[in-house]
N, C-alpha and C positions, 0 to 999 in steps of 0.2 A: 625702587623708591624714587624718590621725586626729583625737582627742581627747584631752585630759592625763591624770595618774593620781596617785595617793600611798596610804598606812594602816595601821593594825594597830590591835593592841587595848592599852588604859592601865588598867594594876593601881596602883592608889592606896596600895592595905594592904599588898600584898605587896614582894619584891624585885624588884626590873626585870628580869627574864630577856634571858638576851643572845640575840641572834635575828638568823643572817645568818652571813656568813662571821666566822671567829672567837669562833663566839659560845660553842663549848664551853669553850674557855680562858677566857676571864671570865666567865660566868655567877655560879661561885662566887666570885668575887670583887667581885660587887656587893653594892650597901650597899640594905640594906632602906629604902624613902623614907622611913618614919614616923621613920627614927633620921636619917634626910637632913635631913627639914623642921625636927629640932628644933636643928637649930643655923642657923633662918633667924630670928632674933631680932634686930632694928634695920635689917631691909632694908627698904624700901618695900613687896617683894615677896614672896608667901609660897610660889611654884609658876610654874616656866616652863610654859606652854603651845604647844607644838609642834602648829603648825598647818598641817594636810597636804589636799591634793587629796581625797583619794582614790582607790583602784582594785578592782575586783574581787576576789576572794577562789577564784571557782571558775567553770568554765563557764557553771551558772545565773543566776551574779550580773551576768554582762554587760550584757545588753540593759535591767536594770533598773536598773545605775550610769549607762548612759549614757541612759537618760531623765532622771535624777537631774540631770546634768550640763548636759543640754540641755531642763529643764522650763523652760515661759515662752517659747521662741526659736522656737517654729513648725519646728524642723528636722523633716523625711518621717520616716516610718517607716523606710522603704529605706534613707536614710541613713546610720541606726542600726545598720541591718543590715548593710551594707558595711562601715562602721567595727570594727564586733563582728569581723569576719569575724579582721580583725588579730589581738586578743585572743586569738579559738579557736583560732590558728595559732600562739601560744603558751601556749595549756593553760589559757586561758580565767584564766589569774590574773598581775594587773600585777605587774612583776619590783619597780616602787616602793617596793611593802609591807615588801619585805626590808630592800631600800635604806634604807627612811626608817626603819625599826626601828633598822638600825644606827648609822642618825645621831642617833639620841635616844640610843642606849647610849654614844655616842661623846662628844656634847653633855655626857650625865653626868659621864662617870669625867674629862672636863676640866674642870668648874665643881667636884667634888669636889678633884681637884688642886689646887684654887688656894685651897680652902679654903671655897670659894659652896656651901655645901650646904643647897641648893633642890634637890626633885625637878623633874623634866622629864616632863610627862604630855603626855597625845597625843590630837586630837580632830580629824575630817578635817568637807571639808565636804561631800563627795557620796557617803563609806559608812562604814559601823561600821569603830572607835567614830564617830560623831557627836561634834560639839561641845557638843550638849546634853548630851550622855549623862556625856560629861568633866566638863563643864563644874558639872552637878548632883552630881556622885561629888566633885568637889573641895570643892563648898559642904559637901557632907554628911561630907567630914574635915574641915572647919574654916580649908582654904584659902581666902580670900575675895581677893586681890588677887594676878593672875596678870598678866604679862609675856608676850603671844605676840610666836614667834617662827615666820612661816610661810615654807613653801617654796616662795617664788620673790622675786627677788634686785631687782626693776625697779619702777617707778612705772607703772601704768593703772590703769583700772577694775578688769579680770581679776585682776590680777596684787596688786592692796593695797588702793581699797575697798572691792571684795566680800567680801573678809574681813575687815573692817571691819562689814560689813552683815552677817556669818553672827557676828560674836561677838555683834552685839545681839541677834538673830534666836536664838541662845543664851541667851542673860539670859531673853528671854520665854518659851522653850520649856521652859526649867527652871524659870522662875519664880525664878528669882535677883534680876532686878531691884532695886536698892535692898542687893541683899547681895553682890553681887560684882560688882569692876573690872577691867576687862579692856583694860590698853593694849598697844603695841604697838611693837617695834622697827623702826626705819624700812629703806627699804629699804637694800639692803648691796652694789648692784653694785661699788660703789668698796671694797671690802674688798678688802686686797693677798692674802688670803688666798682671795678668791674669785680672784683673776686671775692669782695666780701657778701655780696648776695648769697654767692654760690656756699661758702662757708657756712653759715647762717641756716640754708635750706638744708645743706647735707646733715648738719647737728640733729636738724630738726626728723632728718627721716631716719637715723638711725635708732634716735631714743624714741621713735615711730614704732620700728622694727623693736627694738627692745622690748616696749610695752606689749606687742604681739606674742612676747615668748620668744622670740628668733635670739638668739645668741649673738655675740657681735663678731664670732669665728666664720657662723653661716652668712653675713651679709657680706656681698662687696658692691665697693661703688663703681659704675663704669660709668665714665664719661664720655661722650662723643662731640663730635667733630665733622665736616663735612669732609667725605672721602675727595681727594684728587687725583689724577693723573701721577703713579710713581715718579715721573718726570721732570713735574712741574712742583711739584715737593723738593727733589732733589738741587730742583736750581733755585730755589726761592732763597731770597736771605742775596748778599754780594760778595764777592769774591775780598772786595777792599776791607769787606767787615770778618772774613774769613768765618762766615755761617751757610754756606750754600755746602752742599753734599749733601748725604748719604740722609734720606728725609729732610734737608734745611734745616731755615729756619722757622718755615712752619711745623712742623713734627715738634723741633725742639721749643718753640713758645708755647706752646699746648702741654708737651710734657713739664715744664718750667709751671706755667699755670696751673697743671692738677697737681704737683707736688705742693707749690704754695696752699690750696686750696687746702690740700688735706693735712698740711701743719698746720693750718688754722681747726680743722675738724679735731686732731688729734690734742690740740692745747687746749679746746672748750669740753670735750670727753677724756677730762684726767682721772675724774671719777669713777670711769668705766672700765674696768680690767680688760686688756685683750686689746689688739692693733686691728684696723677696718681694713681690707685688702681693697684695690685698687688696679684696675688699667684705665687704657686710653685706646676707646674704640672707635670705628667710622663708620659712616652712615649715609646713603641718598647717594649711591655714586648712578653713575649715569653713563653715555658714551658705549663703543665697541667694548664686547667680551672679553676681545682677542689684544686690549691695552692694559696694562698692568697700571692698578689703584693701589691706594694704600689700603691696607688690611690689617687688623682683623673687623670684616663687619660684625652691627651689632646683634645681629640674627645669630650668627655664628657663636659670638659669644655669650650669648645669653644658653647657647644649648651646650658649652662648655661646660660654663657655669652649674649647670644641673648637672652634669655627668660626674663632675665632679663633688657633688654633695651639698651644693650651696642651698638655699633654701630663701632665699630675694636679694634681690639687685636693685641699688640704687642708681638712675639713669642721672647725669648730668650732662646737658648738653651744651656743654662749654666753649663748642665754637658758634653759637649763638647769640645774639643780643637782644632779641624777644624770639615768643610763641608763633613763628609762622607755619606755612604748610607744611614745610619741612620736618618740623617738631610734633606739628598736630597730627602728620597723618602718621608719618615715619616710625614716630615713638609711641605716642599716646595710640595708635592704633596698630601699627602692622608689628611692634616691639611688644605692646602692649597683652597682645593677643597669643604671639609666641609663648611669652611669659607665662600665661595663664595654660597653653594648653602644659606644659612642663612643668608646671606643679608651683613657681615661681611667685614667693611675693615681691609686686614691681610698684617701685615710688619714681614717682619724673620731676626732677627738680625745675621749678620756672628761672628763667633766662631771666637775665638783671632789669629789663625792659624800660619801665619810668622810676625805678626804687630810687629814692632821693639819693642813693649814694653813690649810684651809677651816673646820673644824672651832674651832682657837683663835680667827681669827679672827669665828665666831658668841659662841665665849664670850665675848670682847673687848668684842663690841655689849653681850651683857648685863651686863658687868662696868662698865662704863661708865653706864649706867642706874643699878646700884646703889653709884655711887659710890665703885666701886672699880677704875677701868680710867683708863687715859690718854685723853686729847683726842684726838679723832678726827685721825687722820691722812690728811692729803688727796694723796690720791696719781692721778686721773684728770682732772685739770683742770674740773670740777663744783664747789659747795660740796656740803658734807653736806643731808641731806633735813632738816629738823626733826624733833625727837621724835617732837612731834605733827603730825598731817598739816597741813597748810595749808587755809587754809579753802577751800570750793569744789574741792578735789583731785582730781581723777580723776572728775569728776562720772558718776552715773548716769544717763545718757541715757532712757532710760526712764521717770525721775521716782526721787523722791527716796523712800529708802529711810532706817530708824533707822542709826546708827553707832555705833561707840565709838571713842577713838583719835584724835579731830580735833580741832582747833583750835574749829571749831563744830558737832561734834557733835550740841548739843543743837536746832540748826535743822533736823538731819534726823528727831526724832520731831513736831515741829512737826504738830496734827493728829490725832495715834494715843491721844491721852487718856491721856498718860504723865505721872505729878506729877512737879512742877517738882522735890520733895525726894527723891524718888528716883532721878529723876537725878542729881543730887547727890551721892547716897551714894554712885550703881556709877561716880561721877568723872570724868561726863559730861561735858565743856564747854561752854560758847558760849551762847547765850540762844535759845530756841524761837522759831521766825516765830509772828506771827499765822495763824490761818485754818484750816478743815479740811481735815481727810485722814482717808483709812480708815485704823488699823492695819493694819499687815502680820501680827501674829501675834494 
């Protein structure tokens, strides 16, 4: 199975073109940024930073995003080229780019509703725009203290410090350093806004399945996840938060979210006699054989599933925030088709994507930041993430990498011959280790 995706391009001077389903109806009703930014006067922050995957743009750009993606990991050539194959079998371009375009225009015209008028700029990490490229166009309007917010919702390495490690990886690529601070909204799987989609759809395909005749004994729902490194699961989450072990805290925020998810399923189905079964399965993994992933995939269990008598499976892919490749081909196609040869009735639940209530509740995270939003509300049985990451968070296995965004940030340039006072300015934290290291940029 595949590889992730997200992208499109950030006009800084201009109006934010609307891009994507609905986009001819508001187009002309977007607000030029430069007239956005001027009413950001006493915020902390002068520019949200929407921070995306990446994906392809067109057939050629394939093979070269997904080296992009997998530079440094040793994955084959063949690989690359079995993965691609997905892509050309949808026109060589990730359906993300739409996607995540319409969640920045969406993101906007709701921070302008509430009166937050901060533009919303956009910088991926594995294709144009780039972060740097962003990131340099924001210094050179005069943006200097930006708020990302990126697309995926979970605590690992993957998933929140490597974008952590690509905004600093930014600073030195533009040479921002010392001129621009770049923190960061923590993760959001417990937003009601992120999980009541998912609520909502599952209601929807069960009394789907109902109406087919299917019993509510024969259905279970399986939600998925992207698989990672047993590893990098285990060390996700911080020691200071005491959630890194045995699957982390990525294992446990995903089981935390499908438990939430299906008390909501099971309090709108009171009418319904009989409890809907449930796991939490993985998907898309990638890398050497001979590396232990987390498991169970969802191949596997879907042919469980039928051994054991079930009769359809509802897919929720809940580590997800839209329909990209991953979902498109993963589920809707190579899950899809499993299903069907096993006899399997299969519903795929859509990922929260532009749904107005995924959407408020991102404003929500940033209106909260700037002092303008209520107290997080705890609604998945977790505390909230801190602000700032915790120290030691999601470590990089590989060895320690620059950061921004952490508690002890500044131990990860520890090394790289970065002055103490500029880190400082771009509002580094934590105090550098002794001893060398190469820079990374």
């Amino acid at each position: 199975m595949t590889a992730p995706c997200s992208d499109t391009t950030t006009n800084l001077d201009g109006p934010t073109a609307g891009v994507g389903a609905g986009a001819d109806d508001t187009a002309a009703t977007r607000v030029p940024i430069d007239d956005i930014a001027a009413g950001a006067v006493g915020y902390p922050y002068d520019a949200i930073l929407l921070a995306g995957f990446g994906g392809p743009e067109g057939p050629d750009d394939v093979l070269p995003f997904l080296r992009n993606v997998t530079r440094g990991r040793g994955v084959p050539e063949d690989r690359l080229t079995e993965v691609a194959r997905h892509y050309q079998v949808l026109g060589g371009v990730s359906p993300i780019n739409e996607q995540t375009a319409a969640l920045r225009d969406e993101l906007q015209d709701e921070l302008i509703d509430r009166g937050i008028r901060l533009p919303v700029l956009w910088g991926n990490r594995n294709w144009k725009p780039y972060l740097a490229d962003t990131v340099a166009a924001a210094r050179d309007s005069g943006r200097t203290r930006l708020l990302a917010l990126t697309t995926s919702a979970y605590s690992s390495y993957s998933s929140c410090r490597q974008y952590r490690e690509d905004f600093a990886a930014a600073l030195l690529d533009s040479r921002s350093l010392g001129g621009i601070t770049i923190d960061k909204i923590r993760p959001y799987f417990d937003q009601p806004g992120f999980i009541e989609p998912f609520v909502d759809a599952a209601v929807d395909a069960v009394r789907s399945a109902l109406a087919a005749r299917i019993g509510i004994e024969d259905v279970e729902v399986v939600f998925t996840t992207h698989s990672i490194p047993a590893a990098m699961a285990d060390s996700s989450g911080s020691p200071e938060l005491s959630d890194s072990g045995d699957g982390g805290a990525y294992v446990a925020q995903h089981l935390a979210a499908c438990r939430t998810v299906m008390d909501g399923v099971a309090e709108q189905l009171r009418d319904v006699p009989g409890e809907v079964r449930w796991q939490l399965a993985y998907q898309s993994r990638s890398g050497s054989p001979q590396t232990p992933w987390l498991e169970p995939d969802i191949a596997e269990v879907l042919r469980l599933a039928a051994a054991d008598g079930h009769r359809a499976v509802i897919v929720a892919p809940i580590g997800f925030v839209s329909d990209h490749v991953e979902v498109i081909w993963d589920l809707d196609t190579e899950a899809a088709e499993i299903a069907g040869d096993l006899g399997l009735g299969f519903w795929r639940l859509p990922t929260p994507g532009t749904d107005p209530r995924f959407v408020a509740g991102l404003a929500d995270l940033i209106a909260e930041r700037l002092g303008r939003g209520l107290q997080h509300s705890q609604i998945v049985g977790l505390p909230p993430r801190p602000d700032f990451c915790a120290a030691q968070c999601c470590p990089n296995l590989r060895g320690p990498k620059p950061t921004t965004a952490g508690q002890d940030s500044a131990a990860d340039w520890s090394g790289t011959g970065a002055a103490v006072e500029l880190l400082a300015a771009s509002g580094i934290r934590g105090e550098a280790r002794s001893g060398p290291r190469d820079a990374t940029r």
